[in-house]
C-alpha positions as CSV (number, residue, x, y, z in Angstrom):
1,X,0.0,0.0,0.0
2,X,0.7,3.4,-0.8
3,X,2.2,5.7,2.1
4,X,0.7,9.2,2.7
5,X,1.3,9.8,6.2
6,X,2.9,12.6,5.5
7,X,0.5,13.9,2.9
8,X,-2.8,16.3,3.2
9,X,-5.7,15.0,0.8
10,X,-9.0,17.0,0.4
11,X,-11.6,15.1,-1.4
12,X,-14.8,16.5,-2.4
13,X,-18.1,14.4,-2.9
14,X,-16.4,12.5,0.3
15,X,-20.3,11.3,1.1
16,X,-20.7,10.0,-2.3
17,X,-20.2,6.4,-2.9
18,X,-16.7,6.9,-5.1
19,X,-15.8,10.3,-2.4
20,X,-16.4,7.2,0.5
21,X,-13.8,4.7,-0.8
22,X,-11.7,7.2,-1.9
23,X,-11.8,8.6,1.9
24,X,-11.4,5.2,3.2
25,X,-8.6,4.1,1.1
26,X,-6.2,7.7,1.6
27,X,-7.5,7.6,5.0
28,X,-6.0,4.1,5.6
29,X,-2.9,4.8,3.7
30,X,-1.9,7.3,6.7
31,X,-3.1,10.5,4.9
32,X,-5.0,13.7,7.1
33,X,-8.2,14.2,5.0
34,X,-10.6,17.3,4.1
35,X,-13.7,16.2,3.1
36,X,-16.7,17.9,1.8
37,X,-19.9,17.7,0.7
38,X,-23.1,19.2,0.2
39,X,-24.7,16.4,2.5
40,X,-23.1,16.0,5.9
41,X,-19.1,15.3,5.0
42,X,-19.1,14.2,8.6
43,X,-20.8,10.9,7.7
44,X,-17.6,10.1,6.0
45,X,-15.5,10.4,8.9
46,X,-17.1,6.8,10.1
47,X,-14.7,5.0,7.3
48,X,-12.1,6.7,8.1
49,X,-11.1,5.0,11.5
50,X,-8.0,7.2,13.3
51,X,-7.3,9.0,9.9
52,X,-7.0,13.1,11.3
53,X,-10.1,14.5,9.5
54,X,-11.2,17.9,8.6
55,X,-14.7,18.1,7.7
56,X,-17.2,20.5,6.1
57,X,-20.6,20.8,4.2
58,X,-19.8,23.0,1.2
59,X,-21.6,23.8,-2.4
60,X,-18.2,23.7,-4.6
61,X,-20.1,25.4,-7.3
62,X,-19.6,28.3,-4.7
63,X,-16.7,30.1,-5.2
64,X,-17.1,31.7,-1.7
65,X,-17.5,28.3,0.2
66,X,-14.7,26.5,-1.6
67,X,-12.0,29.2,-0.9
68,X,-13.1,29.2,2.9
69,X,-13.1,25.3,2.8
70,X,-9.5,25.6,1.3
71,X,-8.5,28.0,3.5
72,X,-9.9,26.3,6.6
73,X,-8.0,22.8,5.5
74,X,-4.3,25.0,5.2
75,X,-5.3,26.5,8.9
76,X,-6.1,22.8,10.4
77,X,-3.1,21.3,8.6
78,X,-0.4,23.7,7.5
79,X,-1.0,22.1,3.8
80,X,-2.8,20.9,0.8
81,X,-0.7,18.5,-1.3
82,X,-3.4,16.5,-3.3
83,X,-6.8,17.0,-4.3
84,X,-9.5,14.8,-5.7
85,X,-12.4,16.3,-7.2
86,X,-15.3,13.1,-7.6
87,X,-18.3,15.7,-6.9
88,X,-20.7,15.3,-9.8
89,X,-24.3,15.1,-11.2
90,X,-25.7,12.4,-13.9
91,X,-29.4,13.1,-13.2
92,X,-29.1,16.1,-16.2
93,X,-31.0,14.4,-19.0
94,X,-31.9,16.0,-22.8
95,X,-31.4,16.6,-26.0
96,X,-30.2,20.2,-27.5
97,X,-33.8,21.1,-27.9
98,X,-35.3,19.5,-24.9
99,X,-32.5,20.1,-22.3
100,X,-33.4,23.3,-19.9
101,X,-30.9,25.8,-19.9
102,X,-31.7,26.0,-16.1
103,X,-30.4,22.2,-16.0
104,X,-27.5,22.9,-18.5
105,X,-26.1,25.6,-16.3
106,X,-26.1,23.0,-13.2
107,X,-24.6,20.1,-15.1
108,X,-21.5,22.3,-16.0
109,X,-21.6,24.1,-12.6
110,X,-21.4,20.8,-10.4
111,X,-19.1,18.9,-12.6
112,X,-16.9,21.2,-14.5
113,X,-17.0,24.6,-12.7
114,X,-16.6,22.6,-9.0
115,X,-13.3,21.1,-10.4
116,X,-11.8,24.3,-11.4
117,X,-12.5,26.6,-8.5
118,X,-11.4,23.5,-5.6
119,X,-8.2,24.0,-7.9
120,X,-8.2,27.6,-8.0
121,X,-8.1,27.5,-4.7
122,X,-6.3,25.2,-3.4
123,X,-3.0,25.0,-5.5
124,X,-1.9,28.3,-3.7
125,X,-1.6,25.9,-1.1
126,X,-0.2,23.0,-3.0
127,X,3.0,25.1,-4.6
128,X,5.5,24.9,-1.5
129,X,5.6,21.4,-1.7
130,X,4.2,20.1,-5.1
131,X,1.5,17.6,-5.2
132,X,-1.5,16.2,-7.0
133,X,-4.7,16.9,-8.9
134,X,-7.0,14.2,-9.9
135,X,-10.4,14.0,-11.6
136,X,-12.7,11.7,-11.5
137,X,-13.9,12.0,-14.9
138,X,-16.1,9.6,-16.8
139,X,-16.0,7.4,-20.3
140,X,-19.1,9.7,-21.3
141,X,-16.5,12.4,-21.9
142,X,-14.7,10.6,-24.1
143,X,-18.1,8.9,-26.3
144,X,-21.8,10.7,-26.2
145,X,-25.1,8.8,-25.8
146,X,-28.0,10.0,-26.5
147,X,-30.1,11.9,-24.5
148,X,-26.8,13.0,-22.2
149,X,-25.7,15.7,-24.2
150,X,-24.6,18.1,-21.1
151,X,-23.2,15.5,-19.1
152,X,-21.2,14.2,-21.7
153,X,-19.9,18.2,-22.7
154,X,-19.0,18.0,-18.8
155,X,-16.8,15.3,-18.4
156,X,-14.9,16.3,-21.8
157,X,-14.5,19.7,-20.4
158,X,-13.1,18.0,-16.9
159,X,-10.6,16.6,-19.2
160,X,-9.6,19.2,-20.9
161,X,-9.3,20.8,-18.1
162,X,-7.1,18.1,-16.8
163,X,-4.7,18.7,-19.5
164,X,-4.7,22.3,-19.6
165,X,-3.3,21.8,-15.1
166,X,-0.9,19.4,-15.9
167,X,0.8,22.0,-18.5
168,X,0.4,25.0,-16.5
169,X,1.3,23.8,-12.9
170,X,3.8,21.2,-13.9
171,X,6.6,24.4,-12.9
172,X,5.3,24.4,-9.3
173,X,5.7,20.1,-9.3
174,X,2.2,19.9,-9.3
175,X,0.7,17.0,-11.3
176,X,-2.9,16.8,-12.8
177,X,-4.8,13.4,-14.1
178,X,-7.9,12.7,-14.4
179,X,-10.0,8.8,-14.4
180,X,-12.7,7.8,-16.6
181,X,-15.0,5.0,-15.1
182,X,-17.7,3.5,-16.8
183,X,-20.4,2.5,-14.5
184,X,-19.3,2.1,-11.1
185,X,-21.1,-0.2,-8.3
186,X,-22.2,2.2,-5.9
187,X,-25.8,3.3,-4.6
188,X,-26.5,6.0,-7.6
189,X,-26.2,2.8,-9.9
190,X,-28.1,0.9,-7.8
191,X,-30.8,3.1,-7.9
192,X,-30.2,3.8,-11.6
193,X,-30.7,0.0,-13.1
194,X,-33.8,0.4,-10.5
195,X,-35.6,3.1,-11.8
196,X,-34.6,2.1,-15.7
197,X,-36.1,-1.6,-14.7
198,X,-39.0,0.2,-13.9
199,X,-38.8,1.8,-17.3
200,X,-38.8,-1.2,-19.2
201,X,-40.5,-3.4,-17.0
202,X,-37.5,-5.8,-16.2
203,X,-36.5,-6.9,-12.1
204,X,-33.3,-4.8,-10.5
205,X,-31.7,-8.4,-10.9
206,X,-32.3,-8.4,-14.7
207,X,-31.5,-4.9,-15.5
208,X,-28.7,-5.1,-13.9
209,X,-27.4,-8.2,-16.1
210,X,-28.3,-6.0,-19.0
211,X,-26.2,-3.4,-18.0
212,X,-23.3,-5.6,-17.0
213,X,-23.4,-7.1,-20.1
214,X,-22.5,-4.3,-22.1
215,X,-18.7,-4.6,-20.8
216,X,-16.5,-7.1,-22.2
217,X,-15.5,-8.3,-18.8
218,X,-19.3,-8.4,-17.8
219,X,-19.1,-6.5,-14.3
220,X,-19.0,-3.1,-13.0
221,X,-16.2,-1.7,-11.3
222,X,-16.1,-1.5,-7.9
223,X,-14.8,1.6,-6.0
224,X,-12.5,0.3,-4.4
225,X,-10.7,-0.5,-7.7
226,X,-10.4,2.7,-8.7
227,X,-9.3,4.0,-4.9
228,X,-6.7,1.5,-5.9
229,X,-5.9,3.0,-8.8
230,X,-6.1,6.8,-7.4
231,X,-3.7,6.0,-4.1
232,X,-1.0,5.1,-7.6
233,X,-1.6,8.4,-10.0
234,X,-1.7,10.5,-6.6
235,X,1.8,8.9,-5.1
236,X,5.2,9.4,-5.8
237,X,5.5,6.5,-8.0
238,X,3.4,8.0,-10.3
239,X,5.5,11.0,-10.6
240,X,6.5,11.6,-13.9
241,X,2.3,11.4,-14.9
242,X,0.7,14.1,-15.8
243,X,-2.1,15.3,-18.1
244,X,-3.6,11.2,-18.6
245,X,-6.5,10.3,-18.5
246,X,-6.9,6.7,-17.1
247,X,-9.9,4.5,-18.0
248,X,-11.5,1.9,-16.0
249,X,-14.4,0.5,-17.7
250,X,-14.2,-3.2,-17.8
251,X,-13.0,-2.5,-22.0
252,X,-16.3,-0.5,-22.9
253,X,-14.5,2.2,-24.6
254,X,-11.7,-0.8,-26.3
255,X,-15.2,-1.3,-28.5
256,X,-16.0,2.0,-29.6
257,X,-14.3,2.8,-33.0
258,X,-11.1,4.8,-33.4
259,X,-11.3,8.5,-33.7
């Protein structure tokens, strides 16, 4: 296992089911945490057994909240040297014509704008001692459905984004990669093979073999695969990284055509 006692993680979306194992898994590793969330980040602290633990409830589409969050994790700790943005929203549904502007504005807001003001504010933090971004991204920004227009415009801009860190901070030793998961067990999926077997008038149990069937290797990922993955791109080992993007989709994307 990775060692981060020495290191200061914030994670936003901690409450979430990909922010939890990502908690647990830094936490465990030896790392001090900041967690937040716009439910209570304190929840999270449960899975986090001895781990040191700064907590707070914060919008991060708010620039005002996320620079006091920031700023209250460098008061507690003395540091921020790695960040994990895995807030985000899938429930944004639409076409060009059908999609709200109302709903548009949020999608980009929670998943895009989020990730670049937790880094706006917290790299001032991050530059005496170099660290790590990462983004928890999604295959959806890197292939478009239908009928997920905005979310998809998102995640590409989260990668972008992603790039554009790793080139511009890369003089301070700061790092920046993102993740792409496909569909990843946690309770949102749960609920979402529930509601879509409700749709088409199949059991949870045989939606969900639909849905696992699309993936070559006929399973979802679990989170704590990709905590595995993330304690690797955020550590030293991975220090010569910067500006991937690192999928994790049991070979969904391996049979989309070439572009």
């Amino acid at each position: 296992m990775e060692d981060y006692s020495d290191k200061v993680v914030v994670i936003t979306g901690s409450a979430g089911g990909i922010g939890s194992a990502l908690s647990e898994a830094f936490a465990q590793a030896g790392a001090r945490l900041g967690l937040c969330d716009l439910r209570d980040a304190a929840a999270t602290v449960e899975c986090c057994g001895s781990a040191e633990v700064y907590t707070r409830v914060v919008d991060v589409g708010v620039e005002e909240q996320v620079a006091g969050f920031c700023q209250g994790v460098q008061e507690t700790f003395g540091a921020i040297d790695i960040l994990v943005n895995t807030v985000g929203i899938v429930d944004c549904p639409g076409d060009v014509e059908g999609l709200s502007t109302a709903l548009w504005e949020r999608a980009l807001k929670v998943n895009l704008t989020a990730a670049f003001l937790m880094a706006k504010y917290a790299v001032p933090h991050m530059k005496a001692r170099g660290g790590a971004i990462l983004n928890i991204a999604s295959v959806s920004g890197l292939a478009n459905q239908e009928q997920a227009m905005v979310y998809s415009v998102s995640k590409a801009g989260l990668l972008s984004l992603t790039r554009s860190e790793a080139i511009d901070l890369a003089r301070y030793k700061i790092r920046a990669n993102a993740i792409s998961p496909g569909s990843v067990d946690t309770p949102l999926l749960h609920e979402a093979v529930k509601e879509a077997g409700e749709l088409y008038g199949r059991s949870s149990e045989d939606q969900w073999q639909v849905w696992e069937e699309q993936y070559p290797t006929r399973r979802f990922t679990q989170p704590a695969e990709l905590a595995e993955l993330a304690l690797f791109l955020c550590s030293e080992r991975a220090g010569n990284i910067t500006g991937a993007n690192f999928t994790i989709d049991g070979g969904l994307t391996a049979l989309l055509p070439e572009r």
